[in-house]
C-alpha positions in Angstrom: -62.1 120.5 199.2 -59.7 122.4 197.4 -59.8 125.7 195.2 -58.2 125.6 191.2 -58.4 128.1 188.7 -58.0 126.6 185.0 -58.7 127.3 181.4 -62.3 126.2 180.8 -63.9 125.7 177.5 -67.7 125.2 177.7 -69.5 122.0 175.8 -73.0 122.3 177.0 -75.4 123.2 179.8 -79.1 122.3 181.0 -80.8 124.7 183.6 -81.1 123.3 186.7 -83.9 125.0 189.2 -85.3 127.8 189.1 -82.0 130.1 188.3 -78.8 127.6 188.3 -77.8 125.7 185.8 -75.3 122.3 185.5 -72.4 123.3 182.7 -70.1 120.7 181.2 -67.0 122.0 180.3 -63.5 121.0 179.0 -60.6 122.4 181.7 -57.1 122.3 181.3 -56.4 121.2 184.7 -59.0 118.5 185.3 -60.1 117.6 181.8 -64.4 117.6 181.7 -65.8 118.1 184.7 -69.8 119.0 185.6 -70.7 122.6 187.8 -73.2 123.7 189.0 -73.6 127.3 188.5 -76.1 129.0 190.9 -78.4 131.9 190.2 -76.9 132.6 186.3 -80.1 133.2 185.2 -81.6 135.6 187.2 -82.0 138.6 185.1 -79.1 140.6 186.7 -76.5 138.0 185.9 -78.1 136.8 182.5 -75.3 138.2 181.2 -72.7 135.6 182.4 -74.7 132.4 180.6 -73.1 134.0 177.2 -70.0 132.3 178.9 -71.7 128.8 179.2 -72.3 128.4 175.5 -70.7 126.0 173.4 -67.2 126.3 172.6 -67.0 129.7 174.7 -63.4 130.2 176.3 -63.0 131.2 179.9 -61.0 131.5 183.0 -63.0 130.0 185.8 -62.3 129.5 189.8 -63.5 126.1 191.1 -64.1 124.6 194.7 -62.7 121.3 193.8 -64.2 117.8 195.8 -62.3 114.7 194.6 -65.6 112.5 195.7 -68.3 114.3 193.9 -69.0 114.3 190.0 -70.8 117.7 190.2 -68.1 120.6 191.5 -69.0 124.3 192.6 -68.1 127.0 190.2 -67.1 130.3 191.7 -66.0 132.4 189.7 -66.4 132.8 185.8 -64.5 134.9 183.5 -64.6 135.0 179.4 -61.5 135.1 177.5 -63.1 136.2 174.0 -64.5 139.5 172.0 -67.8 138.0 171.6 -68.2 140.8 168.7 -66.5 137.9 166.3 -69.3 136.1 165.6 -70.1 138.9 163.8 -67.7 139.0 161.4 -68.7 134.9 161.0 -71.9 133.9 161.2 -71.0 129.9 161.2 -68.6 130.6 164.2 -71.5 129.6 166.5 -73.0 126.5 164.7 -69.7 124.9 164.0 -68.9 125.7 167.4 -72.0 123.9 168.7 -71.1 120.5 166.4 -67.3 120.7 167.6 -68.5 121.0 171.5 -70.4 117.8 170.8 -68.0 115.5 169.3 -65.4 116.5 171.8 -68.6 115.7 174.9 -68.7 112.4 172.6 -65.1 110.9 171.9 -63.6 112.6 175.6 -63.9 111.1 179.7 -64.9 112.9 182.7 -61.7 113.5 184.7 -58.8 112.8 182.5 -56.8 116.1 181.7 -55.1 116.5 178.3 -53.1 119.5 177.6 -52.8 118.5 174.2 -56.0 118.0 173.2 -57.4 121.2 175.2 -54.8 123.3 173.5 -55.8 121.9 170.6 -59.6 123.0 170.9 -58.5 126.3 172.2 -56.8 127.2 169.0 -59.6 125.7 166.8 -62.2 128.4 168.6 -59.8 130.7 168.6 -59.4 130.2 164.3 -63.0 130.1 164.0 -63.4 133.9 165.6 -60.5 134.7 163.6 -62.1 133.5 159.8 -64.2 135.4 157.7 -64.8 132.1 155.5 -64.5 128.8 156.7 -63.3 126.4 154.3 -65.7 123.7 153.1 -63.5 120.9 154.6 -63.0 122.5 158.1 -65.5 119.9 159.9 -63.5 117.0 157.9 -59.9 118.0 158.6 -60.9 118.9 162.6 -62.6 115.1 162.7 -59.2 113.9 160.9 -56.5 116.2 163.5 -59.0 115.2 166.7 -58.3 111.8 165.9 -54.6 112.3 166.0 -55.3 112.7 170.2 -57.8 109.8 170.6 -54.8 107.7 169.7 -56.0 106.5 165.6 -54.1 109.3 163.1 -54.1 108.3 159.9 -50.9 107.4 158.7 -48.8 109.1 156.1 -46.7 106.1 155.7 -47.1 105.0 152.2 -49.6 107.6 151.6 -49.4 107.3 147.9 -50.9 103.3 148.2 -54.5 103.2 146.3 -56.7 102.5 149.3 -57.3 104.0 153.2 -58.5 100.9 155.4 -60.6 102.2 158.3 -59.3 99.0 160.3 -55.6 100.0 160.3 -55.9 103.5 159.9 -52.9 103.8 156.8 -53.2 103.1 153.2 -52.5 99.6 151.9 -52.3 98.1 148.3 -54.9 95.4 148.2 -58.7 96.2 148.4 -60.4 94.1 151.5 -63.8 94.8 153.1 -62.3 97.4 155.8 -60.9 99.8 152.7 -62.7 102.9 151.4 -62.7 102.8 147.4 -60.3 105.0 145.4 -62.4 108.0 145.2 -63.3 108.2 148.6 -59.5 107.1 149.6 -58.3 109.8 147.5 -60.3 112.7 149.4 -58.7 111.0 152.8 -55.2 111.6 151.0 -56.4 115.2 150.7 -57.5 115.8 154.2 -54.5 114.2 155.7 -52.3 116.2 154.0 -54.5 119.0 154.5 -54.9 119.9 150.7 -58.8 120.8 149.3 -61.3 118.2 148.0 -63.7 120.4 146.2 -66.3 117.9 146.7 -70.0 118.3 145.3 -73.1 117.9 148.1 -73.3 113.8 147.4 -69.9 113.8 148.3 -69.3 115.9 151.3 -72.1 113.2 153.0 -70.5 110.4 152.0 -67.2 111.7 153.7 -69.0 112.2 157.0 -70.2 108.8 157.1 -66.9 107.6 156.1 -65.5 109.8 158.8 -68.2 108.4 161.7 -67.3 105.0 160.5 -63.8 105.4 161.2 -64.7 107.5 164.8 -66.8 104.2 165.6 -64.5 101.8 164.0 -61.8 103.2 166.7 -64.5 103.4 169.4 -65.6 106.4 169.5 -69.4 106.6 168.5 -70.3 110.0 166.5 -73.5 108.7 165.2 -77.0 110.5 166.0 -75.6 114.0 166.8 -77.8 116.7 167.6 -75.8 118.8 165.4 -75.3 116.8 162.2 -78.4 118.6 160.6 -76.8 122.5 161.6 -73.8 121.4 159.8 -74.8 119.6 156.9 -77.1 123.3 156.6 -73.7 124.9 156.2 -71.4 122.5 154.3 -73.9 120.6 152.3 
């Protein structure tokens, strides 16, 4: 057994007994790993669960065993002014939908400093937003796929249709290819420029968008989430 301290952003916990829970969380030294946290809610250390909720940043202290898929945590400390979500109300549901996809489209025990850095900073811009744009969910699903490995490509960016297939815009239509309307509002996101889409066609986006995830074998579909978020942005 060995002891690590990491970076830790939290995706999700269930209680566990009659005061532990088991936490799933993103670390920057291990990637997502599973503790079990003893005694967090007993009513003099309630306060610590705040930590445990989605998206939440924190320093943690781990007794690390290579053979077991459930690790000790020791030690937990956060690394944000909870006071935030104050200033933005969606900070917490967004938060919640983000903490999914990344449980969904990421493996147990594969570290990524690239892709944890990049979740860090997108927490760290939603506590720092009064207004969250109406494409936020859109352009994170479009940067997150940048480190699964399928970016769209800005290569010939200016061609008429986005094929889901080959992830880059091509000239001829085929049965892989979003339309011109829907290709156009990819064009947008890419380049990170506003759509100004109407309710009708914010949803087809995010179906476009979880074809794509599912397309490049990532499966998106049936999140708990969807409905918070579509409560927001639709």
């Amino acid at each position: 057994m060995t002891e690590y301290s990491s970076k830790a952003i939290a995706l999700k916990y269930i209680k566990y007994g009659d005061s532990s829970i088991i936490s799933k969380m993103l670390t920057l030294e291990k990637g997502v790993q599973s503790f079990i946290v003893k005694g967090v809610r007993k009513k003099k250390s309630k306060q610590k669960l705040i930590c445990f909720e989605p998206l939440k940043l924190s320093e943690i202290l781990v007794n690390h065993k290579e053979s077991s898929n459930l690790q000790y945590l020791k030690k937990i400390d956060l690394l944000e002014n909870t006071n935030y979500n104050y200033i933005n109300p969606n900070a917490n549901l967004l938060s919640i939908f983000i903490a999914e996809i990344i449980l969904k489209t990421t493996k147990e025990n594969f570290a990524d400093k690239y892709l944890f850095d990049f979740v860090w900073e997108t927490k760290k811009f939603l506590l720092t937003k009064n207004l969250i744009d109406d494409d936020f969910i859109f352009v994170f699903l479009i940067k997150l796929s940048a480190y699964l490995g399928f970016q769209p490509s800005k290569d010939n960016i200016s061609n008429p249709y986005f094929d889901l297939v080959k992830a880059k815009f091509v000239t001829i239509k085929n049965n892989s290819t979003l339309n011109t309307s829907l290709s156009n509002v990819f064009r947008c996101l890419i380049q990170n420029q506003p759509t100004k889409l109407n309710t009708e066609k914010k949803s087809e986006v995010l179906s476009c968008l979880i074809k794509y995830y599912k397309i490049h074998s990532h499966d998106i579909t049936n999140l708990t989430s969807q409905k918070i978020i579509k409560s927001i942005m639709f």
